[in-house]
N, C-alpha and C positions, 0 to 999 in steps of 0.2 A: 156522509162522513160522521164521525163522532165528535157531537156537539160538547163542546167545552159548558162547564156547571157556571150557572150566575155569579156563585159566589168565589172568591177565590182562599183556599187556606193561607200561599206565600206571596205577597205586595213581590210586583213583578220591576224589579230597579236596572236602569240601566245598566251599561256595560261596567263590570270590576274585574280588576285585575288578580288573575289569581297569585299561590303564592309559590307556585315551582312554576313561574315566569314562564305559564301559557299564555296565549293571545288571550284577552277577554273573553267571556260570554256572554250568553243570557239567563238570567237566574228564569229557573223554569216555572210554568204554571203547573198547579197540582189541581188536575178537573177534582169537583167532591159533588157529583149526583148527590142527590137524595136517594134513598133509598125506594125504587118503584121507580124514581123518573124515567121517563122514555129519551132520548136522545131526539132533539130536533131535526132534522133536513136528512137528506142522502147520503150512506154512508161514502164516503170515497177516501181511497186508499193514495196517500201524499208520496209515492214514488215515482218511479221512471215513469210512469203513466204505462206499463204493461198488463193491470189490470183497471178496469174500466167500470165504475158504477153503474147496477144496474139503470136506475133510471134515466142514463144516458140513451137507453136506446126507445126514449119515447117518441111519438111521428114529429119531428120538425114543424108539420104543418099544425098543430097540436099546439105552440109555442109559439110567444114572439123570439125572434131571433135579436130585435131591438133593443132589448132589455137590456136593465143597468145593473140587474137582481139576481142572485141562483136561480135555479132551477127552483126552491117553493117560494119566490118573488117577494120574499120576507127581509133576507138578507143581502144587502146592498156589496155590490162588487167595488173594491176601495183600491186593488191593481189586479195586472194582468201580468204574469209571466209566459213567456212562450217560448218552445224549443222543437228544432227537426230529432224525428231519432234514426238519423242517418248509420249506417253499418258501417264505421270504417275502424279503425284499429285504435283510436280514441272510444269508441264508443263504452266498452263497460266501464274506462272510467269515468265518462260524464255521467253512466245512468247510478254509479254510489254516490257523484257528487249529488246529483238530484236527488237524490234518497234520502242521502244525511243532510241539505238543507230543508228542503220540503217537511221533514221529520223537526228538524231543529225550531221550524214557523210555526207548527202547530205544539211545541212544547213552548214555546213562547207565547201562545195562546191565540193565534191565527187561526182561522178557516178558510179550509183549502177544497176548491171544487176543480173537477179537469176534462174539460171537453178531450175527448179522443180526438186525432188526426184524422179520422174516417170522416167525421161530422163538420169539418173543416172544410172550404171550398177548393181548396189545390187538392186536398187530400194528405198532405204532406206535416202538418203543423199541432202539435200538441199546442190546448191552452191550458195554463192552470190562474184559475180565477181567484181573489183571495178577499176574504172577509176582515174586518178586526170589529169582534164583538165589545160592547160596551164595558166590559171589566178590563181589555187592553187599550180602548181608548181612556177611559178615567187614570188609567195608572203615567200612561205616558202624556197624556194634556197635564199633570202635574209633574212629572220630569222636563219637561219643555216649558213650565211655566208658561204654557197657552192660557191668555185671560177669556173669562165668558163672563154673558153678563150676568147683575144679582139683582138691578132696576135699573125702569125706563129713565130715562135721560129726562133732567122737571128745567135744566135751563134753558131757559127763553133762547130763541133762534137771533140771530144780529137782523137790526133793524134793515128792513127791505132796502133792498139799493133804487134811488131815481130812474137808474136807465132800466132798469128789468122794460119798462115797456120795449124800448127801443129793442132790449136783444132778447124779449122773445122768439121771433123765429132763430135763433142759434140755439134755445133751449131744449131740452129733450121731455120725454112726460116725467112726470115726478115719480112714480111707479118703477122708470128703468132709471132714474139716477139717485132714487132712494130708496130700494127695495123691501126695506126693512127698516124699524125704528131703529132710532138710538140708545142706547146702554150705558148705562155706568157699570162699568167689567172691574172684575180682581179676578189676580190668580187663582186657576183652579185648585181644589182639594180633595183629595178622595175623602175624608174625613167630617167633612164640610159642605155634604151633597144639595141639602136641603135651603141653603143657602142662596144657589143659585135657580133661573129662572126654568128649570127642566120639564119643558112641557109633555118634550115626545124626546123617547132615549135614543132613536133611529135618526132625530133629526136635528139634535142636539149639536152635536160637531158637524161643522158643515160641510160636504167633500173634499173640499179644497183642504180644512185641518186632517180629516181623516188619510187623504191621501199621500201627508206631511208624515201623520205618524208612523203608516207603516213605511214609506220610503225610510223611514229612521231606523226600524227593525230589519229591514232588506238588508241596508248597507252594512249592520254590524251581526247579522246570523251567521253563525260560523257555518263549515261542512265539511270538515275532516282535518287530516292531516297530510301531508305531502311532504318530503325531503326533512322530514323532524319537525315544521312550523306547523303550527294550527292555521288554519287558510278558513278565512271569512269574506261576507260583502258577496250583494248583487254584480258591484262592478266587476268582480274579478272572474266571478262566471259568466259573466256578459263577455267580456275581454278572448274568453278560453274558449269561449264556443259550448259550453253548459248551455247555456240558455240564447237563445238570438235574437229578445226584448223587453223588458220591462219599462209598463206603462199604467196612470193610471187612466179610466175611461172618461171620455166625451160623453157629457150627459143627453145627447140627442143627436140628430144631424141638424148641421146648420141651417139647411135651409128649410125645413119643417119641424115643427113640435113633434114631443114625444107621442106617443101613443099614449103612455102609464099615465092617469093623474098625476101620480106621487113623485114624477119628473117636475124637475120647476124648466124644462127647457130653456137654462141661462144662455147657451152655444146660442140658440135659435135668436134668442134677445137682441144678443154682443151682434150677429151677424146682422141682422135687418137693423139694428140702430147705430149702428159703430163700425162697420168690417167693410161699408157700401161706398163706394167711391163719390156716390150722389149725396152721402152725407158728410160731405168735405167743411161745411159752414157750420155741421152741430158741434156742440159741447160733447167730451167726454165721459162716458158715465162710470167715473174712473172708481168709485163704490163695490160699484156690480164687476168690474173691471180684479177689484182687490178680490173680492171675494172667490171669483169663479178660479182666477190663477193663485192669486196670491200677494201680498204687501210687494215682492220685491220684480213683480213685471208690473205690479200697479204702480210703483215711485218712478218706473224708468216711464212710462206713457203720460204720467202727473209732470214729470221734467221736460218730457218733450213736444209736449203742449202748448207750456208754460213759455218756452224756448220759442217757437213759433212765435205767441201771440208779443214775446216781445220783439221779433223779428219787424213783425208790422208796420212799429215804430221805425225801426234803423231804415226800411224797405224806404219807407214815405220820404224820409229826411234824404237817403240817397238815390230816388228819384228826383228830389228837387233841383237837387247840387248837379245828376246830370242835365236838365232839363235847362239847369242857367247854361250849362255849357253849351249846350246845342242852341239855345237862344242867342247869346253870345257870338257865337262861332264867327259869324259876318264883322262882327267887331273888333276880333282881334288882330293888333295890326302886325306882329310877326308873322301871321299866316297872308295875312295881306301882302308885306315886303316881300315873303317868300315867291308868292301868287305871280307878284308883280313882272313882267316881262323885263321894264327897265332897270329892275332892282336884283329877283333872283334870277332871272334870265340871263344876265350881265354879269356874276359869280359864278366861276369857274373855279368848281370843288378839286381837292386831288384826289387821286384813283385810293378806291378802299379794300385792293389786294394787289397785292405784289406782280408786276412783268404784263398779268392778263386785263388787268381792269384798266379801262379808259379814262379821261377827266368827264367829268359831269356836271352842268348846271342845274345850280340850287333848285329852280323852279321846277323840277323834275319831280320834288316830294314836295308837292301844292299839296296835292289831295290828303298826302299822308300828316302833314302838319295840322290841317283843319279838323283832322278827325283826333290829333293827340289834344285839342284844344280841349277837348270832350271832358278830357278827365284831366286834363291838366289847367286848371286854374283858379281861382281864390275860392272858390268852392272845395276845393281839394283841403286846404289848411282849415276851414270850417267843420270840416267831414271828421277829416282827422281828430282833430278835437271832440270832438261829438262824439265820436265813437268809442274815444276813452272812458267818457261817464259815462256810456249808457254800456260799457262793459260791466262797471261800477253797479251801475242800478240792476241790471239781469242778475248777476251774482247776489245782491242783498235781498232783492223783493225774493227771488227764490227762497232764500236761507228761511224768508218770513212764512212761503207759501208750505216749504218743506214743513215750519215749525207747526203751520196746520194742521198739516196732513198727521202729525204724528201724534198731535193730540186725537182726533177723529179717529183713525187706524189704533189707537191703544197702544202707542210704540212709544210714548213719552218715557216710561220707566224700561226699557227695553235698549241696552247695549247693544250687544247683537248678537244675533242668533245666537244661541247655545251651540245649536248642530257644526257652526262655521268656526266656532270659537274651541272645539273640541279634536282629540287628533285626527289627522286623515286615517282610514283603516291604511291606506299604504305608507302613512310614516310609521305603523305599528306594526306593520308586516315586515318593511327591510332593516329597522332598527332593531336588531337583536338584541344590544346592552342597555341597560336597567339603570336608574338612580331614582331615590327616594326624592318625591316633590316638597320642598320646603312647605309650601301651602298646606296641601293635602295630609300631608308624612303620609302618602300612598309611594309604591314603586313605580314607576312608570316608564320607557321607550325613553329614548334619547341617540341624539346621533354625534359619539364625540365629534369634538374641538378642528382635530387635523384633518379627517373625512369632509366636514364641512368646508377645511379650508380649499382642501384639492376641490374640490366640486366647484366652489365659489371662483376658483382659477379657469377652472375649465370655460365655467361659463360666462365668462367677463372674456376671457379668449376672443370664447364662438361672437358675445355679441360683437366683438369688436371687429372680429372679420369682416363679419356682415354690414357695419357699419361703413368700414372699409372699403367695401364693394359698393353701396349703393354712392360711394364720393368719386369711387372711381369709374362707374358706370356715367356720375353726372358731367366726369373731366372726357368721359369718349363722347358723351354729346357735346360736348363743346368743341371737341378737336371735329367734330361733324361738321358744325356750325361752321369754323372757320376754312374747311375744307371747302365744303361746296359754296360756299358764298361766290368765289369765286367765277363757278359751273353757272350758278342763277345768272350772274351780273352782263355773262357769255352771253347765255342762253335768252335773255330778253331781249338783248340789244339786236343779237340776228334772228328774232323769230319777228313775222310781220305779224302774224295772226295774235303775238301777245301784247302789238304796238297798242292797241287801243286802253285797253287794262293797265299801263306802264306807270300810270301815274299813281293810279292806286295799289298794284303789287308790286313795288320795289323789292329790289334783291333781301335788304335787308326784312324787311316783314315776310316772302318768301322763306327764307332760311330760319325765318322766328317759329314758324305755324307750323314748319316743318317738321322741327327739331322739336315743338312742345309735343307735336303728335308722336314722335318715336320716341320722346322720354315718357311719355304715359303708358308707350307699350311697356317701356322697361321697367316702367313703376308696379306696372301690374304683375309680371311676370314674379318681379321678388318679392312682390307679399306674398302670392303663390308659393313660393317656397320657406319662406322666413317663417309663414305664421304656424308650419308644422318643425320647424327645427325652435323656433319661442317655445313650442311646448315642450319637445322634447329634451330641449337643457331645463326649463321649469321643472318639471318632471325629476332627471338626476339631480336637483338639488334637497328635492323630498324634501319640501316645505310640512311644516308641524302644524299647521289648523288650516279650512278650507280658506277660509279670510287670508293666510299667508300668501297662499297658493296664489289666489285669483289678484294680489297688490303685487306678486313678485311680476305675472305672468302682464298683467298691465300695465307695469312700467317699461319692462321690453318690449312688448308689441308698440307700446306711445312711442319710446324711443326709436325703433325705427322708422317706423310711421312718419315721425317727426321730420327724420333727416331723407326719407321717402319721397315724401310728397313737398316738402316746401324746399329742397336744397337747389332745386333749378331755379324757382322764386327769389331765394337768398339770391343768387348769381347774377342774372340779368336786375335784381334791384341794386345789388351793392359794389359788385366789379365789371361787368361789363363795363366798357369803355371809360373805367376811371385809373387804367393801367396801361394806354397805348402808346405814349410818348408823344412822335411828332414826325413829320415826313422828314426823312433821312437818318432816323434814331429812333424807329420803332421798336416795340418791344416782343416778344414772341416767346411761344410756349415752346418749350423743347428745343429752344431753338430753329424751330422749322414753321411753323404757323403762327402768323402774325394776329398780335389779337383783337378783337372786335372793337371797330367803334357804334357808338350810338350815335343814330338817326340825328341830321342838324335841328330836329325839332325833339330830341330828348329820347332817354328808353322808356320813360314813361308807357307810351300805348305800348312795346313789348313786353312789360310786365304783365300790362292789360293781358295782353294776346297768350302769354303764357299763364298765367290764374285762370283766364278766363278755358281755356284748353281744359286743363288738369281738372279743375273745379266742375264744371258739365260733363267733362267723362265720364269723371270719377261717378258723380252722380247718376248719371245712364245705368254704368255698368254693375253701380250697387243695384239698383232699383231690376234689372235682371238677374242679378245672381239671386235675388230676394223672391223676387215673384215668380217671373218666369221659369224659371228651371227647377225649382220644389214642383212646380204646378205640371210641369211634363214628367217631370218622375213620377210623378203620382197617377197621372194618366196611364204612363205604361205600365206601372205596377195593378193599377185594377182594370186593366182593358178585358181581362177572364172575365172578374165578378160581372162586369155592366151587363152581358148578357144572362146575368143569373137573376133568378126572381128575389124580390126585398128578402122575401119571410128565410131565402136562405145564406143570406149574407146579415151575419150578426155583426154585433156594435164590437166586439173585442177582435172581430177581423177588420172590420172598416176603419179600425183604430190602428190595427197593424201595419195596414197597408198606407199610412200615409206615415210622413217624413218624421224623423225625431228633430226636436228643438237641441238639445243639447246641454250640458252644463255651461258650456261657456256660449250659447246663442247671443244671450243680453250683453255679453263682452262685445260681443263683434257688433249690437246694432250704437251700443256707444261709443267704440272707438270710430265707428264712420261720424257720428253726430260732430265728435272733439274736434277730429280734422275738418268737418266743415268750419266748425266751431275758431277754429287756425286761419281758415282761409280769408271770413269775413272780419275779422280781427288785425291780423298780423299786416295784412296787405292792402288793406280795406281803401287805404287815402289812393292808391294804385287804377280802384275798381267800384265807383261807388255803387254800382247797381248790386254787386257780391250780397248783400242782405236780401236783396230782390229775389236774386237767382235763389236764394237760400228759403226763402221764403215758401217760396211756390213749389222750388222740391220736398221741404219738409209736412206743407198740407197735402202731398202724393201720399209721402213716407208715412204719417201715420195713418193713412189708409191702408197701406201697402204692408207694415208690420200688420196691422191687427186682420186683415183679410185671412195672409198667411199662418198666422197667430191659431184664428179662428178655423179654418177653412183648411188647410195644407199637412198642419203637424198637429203629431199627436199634444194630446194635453202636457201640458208641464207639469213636472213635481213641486206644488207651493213652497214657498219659503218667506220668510220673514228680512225688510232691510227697512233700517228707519231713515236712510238717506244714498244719495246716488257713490257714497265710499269714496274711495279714491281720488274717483272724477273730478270729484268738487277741489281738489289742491292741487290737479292739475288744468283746471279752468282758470284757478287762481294766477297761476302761473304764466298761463297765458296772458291773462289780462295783462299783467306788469310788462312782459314781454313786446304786448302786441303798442302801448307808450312808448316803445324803444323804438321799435323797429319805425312805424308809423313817421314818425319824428325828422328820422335817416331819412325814407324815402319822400319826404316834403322836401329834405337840406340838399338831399345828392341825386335821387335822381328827376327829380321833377326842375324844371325850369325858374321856380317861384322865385325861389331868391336870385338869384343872377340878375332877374329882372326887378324884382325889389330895387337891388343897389342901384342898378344901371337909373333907374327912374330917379332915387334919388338923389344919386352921384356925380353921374355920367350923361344925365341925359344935356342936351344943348338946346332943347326946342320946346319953349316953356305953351305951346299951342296944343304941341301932339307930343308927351314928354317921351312915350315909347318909341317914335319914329327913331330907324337908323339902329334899334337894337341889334335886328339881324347881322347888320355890318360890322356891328363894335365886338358882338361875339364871335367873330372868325378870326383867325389870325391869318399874315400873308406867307406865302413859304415861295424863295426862288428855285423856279424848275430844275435851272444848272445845279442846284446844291443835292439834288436825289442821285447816292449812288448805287451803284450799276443793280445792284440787288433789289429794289425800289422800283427802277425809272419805268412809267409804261411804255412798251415796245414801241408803239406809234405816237405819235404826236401831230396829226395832221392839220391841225389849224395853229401849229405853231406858238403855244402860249408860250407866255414867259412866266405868271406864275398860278397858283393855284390858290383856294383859301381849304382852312381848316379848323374843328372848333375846339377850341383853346384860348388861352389870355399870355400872349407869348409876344416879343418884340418882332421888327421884323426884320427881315435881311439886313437892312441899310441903317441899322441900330446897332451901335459898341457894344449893346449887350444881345445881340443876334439870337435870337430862335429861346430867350430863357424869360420867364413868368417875370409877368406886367405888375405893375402892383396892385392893378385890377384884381387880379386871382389872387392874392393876399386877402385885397379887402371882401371878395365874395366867399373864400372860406373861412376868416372871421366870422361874417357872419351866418355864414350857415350853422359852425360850431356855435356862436352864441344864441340860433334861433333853438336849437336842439337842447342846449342848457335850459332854456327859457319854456319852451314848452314842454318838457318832462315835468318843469318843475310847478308850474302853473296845473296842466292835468294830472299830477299825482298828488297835488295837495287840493285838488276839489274832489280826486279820489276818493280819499283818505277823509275828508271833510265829510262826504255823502255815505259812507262808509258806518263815518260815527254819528250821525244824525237817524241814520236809522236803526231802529232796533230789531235783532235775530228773531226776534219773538213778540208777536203782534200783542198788546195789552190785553185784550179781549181772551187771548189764549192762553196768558198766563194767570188769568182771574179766572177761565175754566179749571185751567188745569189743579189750582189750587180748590175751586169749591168740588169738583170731584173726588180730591186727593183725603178732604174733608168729609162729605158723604161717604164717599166708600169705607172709609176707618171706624165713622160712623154705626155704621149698617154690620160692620165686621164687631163690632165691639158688643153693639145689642144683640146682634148673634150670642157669641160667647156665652154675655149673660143672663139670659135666656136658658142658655144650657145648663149654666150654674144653678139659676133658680129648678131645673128641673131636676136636676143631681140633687138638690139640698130636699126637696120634697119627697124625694125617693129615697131620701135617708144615706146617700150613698156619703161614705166616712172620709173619701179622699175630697169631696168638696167640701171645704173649712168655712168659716164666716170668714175667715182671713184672706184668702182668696177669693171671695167675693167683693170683700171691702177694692182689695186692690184693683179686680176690673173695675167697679166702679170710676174708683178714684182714677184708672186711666184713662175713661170715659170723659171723666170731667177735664185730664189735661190736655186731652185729644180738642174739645171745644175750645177752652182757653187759646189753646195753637193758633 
């Protein structure tokens, strides 16, 4: 191909707007040979790929097919585009769109090589390979304000930590978790070359930048015209069938080094030290990590780390809390009374459905009691608490860990991305009308006022349906519930083979495990469909910068998510059985299914049973959508190549043949994080082991992402983020939320206070002050008073009444079947236990909150002696250059402007 000249005549500036309100372009490169230069590499013609470079047809066996380089192994391959040139009645015009983009790349100052489809392993697949030589990287590493460095780093390292012994073996070599010194960076300058540390011009920007810059030139290349619009961007010929990949390359294969020297084999590094399931206990070498992807898969792996290792904490403290329970269990004397033959044996419950259900003795839920003990007891209100602050401390010590990171990463002076911040090429493609930018005074795309209103209609609609649906999907699990409970309470009582199990599967835990397992199918299937109608209204609302886009598209996915996963949670925590009335005045849905009560020993363990359901599923079935099934697509996509020799399966087909990450991949691995992030949170006092479980899937999950990561999908396009965005305010969010919630389920459904009061109110037995609880919580109901809709069919042993749990008078009371002042005084104090601890753990919040600071001191004494050096170094630059101006006589360098660097040299230290 015809090599573009070193030098350029026109400085190559991003996208402007022209002034008869075309799409943007790219102001062109003007190659200027010298006069005699020879053109470097092979010439290749940038179209449909119908004609074919000769030195394509040199012997394969001739060549590594491995290579990350053209064809004279000089110039490094920075992407890949790939297309079929299939015959169908689209075809001549995808081969002028290819024409006039591929044309459009190398006026922009690209180089473009194109393997033919013959030399390909299907036989089917045009590659076209793409260079950016060193005069389109310097132009756009200073449009992107990409920092490089100007000197090594002279601050002292933080004094060693004590335990480094202890956690050595979690350490990694220092080689893979510091690959490279440290730097004091400033923005790059074309003008300013000399400046920084340029040792080699090939190896200067590191693939990962390179592979940043030209995705920046892909997205905004224009390629004709269509219907009157100028039509730009890789996406949109990805979309159209032009092209069927664009990628940049894997530097090796994972599981061997390259062949080339001039390969640093990072893939090979990342996989044997980071991708290994066996390396479950090392650190992350999140450095190598940033550099080979990029800042913004490096913050989400530094988060979810971080997230882990404070999980450890919560894990430890709620295995404690359940270990008292199960230590305990034998002591509790509710479960004991229940146990008891002469106590719950001798309590005769009423039927808990209508006509079919029989009377039942207490002691019937022995087993089921003892096990709600587990997680229901003063360990539970310790937990809960606990877990407020140490929401508290995740969120702060993050914000400090983040503030590290961004010092280190060079993203302290870094907003965010340019790229993200700048418009989508499809908000500049459907907005046809024009207004001038106050800022700029440039013309610019705009989508009036009332367009955005109907759109904004539309889609507040769609989400509301959806939301709609998933409360109405949670009201047909419930009419489930109270359907078959019935069929259960049948079916145990005449099966013999289930008499032995009776005591530990009760109707009601039966109908719990049931209903959690067919609302998870239900859960599953509507993300299935929700998460392509989220995009699709994101999409018509054509959001104006990528940053728009991915906050609109994250607060609707959170949102349903939200009401997704946790609304069966909400249910069995806060209305189950706190709406059922009383025998002979129960209450009912629709009037035809009576509603649920909870278990004489609390709904507690069915919340368990239903978090616990949703929460491991959920879990499994990420962890196979994640691993397993990329890993079988990729199997059958290369089951041809495996029996082809290496030398003839190249690195830009082996890159083909495996899965795309995606623009929104990193979306989907944090909204699974958030929701677990809901579950050990919101529900936690329910489940204390929830950090446990969380624990152990998450040291899977970072194996499991970086495997796939590493192993499964093509390389990603880097990009730059100086924090987790969004996330972090809806973690927020949680927090305060999950004090709410917590609070409630200590006050209403856990048994804690009823039995608080009753000990210090009520009890009459100053030896065993619990004794008799079980009895004082039932209320009595006369059999004759159930009418006819109510009474069970049989009655064979004749009772006369029944108990039930409530705080109610009894038959032979003037105020018959109506609340005791018992239940007065235990929802007092449930309501003041709920006032009392919100207010207590939101002001040690809030306390721990303000005690620490976002930004660790050590980092803010870096960031300032860098911010100091680099002004520094930039300043004796300059003058430097003045002194060399004034000695060459040149007339535009004054004493006067000398004086002034100076003297801003001298203000710059005073600073």
């Amino acid at each position: 191909m015809n090599r573009l000249g070193k030098k350029a005549n026109e400085t190559l500036i991003e996208m402007a707007l022209s002034a008869d309100d075309d799409i943007a372009i790219l102001t062109k490169f003007k190659p200027s040979h010298s006069e005699g230069e020879e053109c470097n590499g092979p010439e290749t013609i940038s179209t449909a790929g119908s004609e074919i470079p000769n030195s394509s047809e040199i012997d394969k066996r001739h060549q590594s097919k491995d290579s990350i380089f053209f064809r004279d192994g000089v110039r490094r391959i920075d992407f890949v585009l790939s297309y079929v040139d299939d015959l169908n009645k689209e075809w001549e015009k995808k081969l002028e769109r290819r024409k006039e983009f591929e044309s459009n790349l190398q006026k922009a100052g690209l180089e473009l090589e194109i393997e033919d489809k013959k030399e390909s392993e299907d036989g089917k697949i045009f590659f076209v390979k793409i260079h950016a030589p060193w005069e389109v990287l310097i132009t756009y590493a200073e449009v992107l304000n990409i920092k490089v460095p100007i000197r090594e780093n002279d601050i002292p390292p933080l004094v060693e930590n004590p335990l480094d012994c202890v956690l050595f073996p979690l350490r990694l070599p220092e080689k893979v978790m510091h690959p490279e010194p440290d730097y004091f960076t400033a923005p790059f300058s074309k003008d300013k070359q000399e400046l920084y540390l340029i040792n080699d011009e090939s190896t200067f920007f590191s693939p990962s930048m390179r592979n940043r810059i030209v995705n920046y030139i892909l997205t905004r290349c224009p390629y004709g015209t269509e219907e009157g619009k100028k039509k730009f961007g890789i996406k949109r010929l990805l979309n159209n069938g032009t092209y069927t990949a664009a990628y940049p390359l894997h530097d090796c294969q994972y599981w061997k080094k390259a062949s080339d020297p001039n390969c640093d084999s990072e893939r090979y590094t990342l996989y044997m030290e980071w991708a290994r399931f066996l390396r479950f206990y090392k650190e992350q070498p999140l450095v190598l990590i940033r550099k080979y992807y990029g800042e913004k898969i490096g913050i989400y792996f530094a988060w979810l780390g971080f997230y882990t290792e404070m999980l450890f904490l919560a894990a430890v403290v709620g295995l404690i809390c359940f270990l008292y329970g199960l230590f305990t269990m034998d002591e509790n004397m509710s479960s004991k009374e229940i146990c008891d033959p002469a106590i719950g044996g001798e309590i005769i419950m009423c039927p808990l459905c209508d006509r079919d259900c029989e009377y039942w003795r207490l002691n019937t839920t022995c087993e089921a009691s003892q096990y709600s003990h587990l997680f229901d007891n003063v360990a539970t209100l310790f937990f809960a608490i606990f877990m407020g602050i140490w929401v508290t401390l995740f969120l702060e010590f993050w914000k400090r860990r983040q503030a590290r990171l961004k010092y280190e990463w060079d993203l302290v002076d870094f907003e965010e991305e340019q790229q993200q911040l700048q418009l989508r090429p499809e908000y500049e493609a459907k907005c046809t009308q024009k207004k001038k930018n106050p800022i700029t005074q440039e013309m610019e795309p705009y989508l009036p006022l009332t367009s955005q209103a109907v759109r904004f209609c539309i889609s507040g609609a769609t989400v509301l349906f959806w939301v709609s649906l998933i409360i109405a999907s949670m009201i047909a699990v419930i009419v489930y519930r109270l359907a078959v409970y019935a069929a259960f309470a049948s079916l145990m009582e005449n099966t013999q083979t289930l008499q032995p199990i009776s005591g530990l599967l009760t109707p009601q835990l039966a109908t719990s495990v049931t209903a959690s397992c067919l609302n998870f199918v239900i859960i599953m299937i509507l993300n299935f469909f929700y998460e392509r109608i989220a995009i699709w209204i994101t999409d018509m609302e054509i959001p104006r910068t990528h940053m728009e886009y991915e906050n609109r598209l994250t607060m609707k996915m959170f949102l349903f998510q939200f009401v997704n996963y946790y609304s069966s949670c909400f249910y069995v925590a806060f209305f189950k059985g706190k709406f059922v009335g009383y025998p002979g005045a129960y209450t009912y849905m629709f009037n035809r299914w009576r509603n649920e009560e909870c278990d004489p020993a609390g709904c507690l363990i069915e919340l368990t049973t239903q978090l616990t359901i949703v929460m491991a599923g959920k879990q499994i079935w990420g962890n196979i959508q994640e691993a397993i099934v990329p890993w079988i697509c990729n199997w059958w996509g290369r089951r041809k190549a495996r029996n082809n020799p290496e030398n003839l399966y190249s690195r830009w087909e082996q890159d083909h043949d495996l899965q795309t990450f995606g623009a929104l991949g990193l979306f989907y691995e944090y909204l699974e994080m958030v929701i677990q992030f809901g579950f050990i949170t919101l529900f936690v006092a329910s489940f204390p082991l929830a950090p446990l479980l969380a624990l152990m899937n998450n040291i899977l999950e970072i194996r499991v992402d970086s495997w796939k990561l590493t192993t499964q999908y093509r390389r990603p396009v880097a990009a730059k983020a100086h924090s987790i965005g969004v996330w972090q305010e809806i973690l927020n969010g949680m927090a305060i939320l999950s004090v709410v919630t917590n609070a409630f389920i200590v006050a209403f459904t856990s048994d804690m206070i009823p039995r608080l009061v009753y000990y210090y109110a009520y009890s009459e037995n100053e030896d065993l002050p619990m004794s008799g609880y079980i009895n004082n919580s039932l209320s009595v109901f006369q059999i004759s008073d159930f009418p006819e809709r109510n009474e069970p069919k049989e009655n064979p042993e004749n009772f006369v009444i029944c108990r039930y749990r409530d705080y109610r008078y009894p038959p032979d009371h003037e105020r018959k079947y109506l609340h005791t002042m018992q239940f007065w005084h235990i929802l007092a104090a449930k309501l003041a236990f709920i006032i009392i601890m919100e207010h207590v753990v939101f002001i040690v919040k809030f306390f721990v909150a303000w005690m620490i600071p976002d930004v660790p001191a050590d980092v803010k004494a870096k960031i300032k002696r860098e911010k100091y050096l680099t002004q520094k170094i930039l300043h004796e630059y300059e003058l430097e250059k003045l002194k060399e101006r004034l000695c060459q006589g040149d007339k535009r360098a004054t004493e006067k402007e000398f004086i002034a660097t100076e003297g801003r040299m001298e203000l710059s230290r005073a600073m």
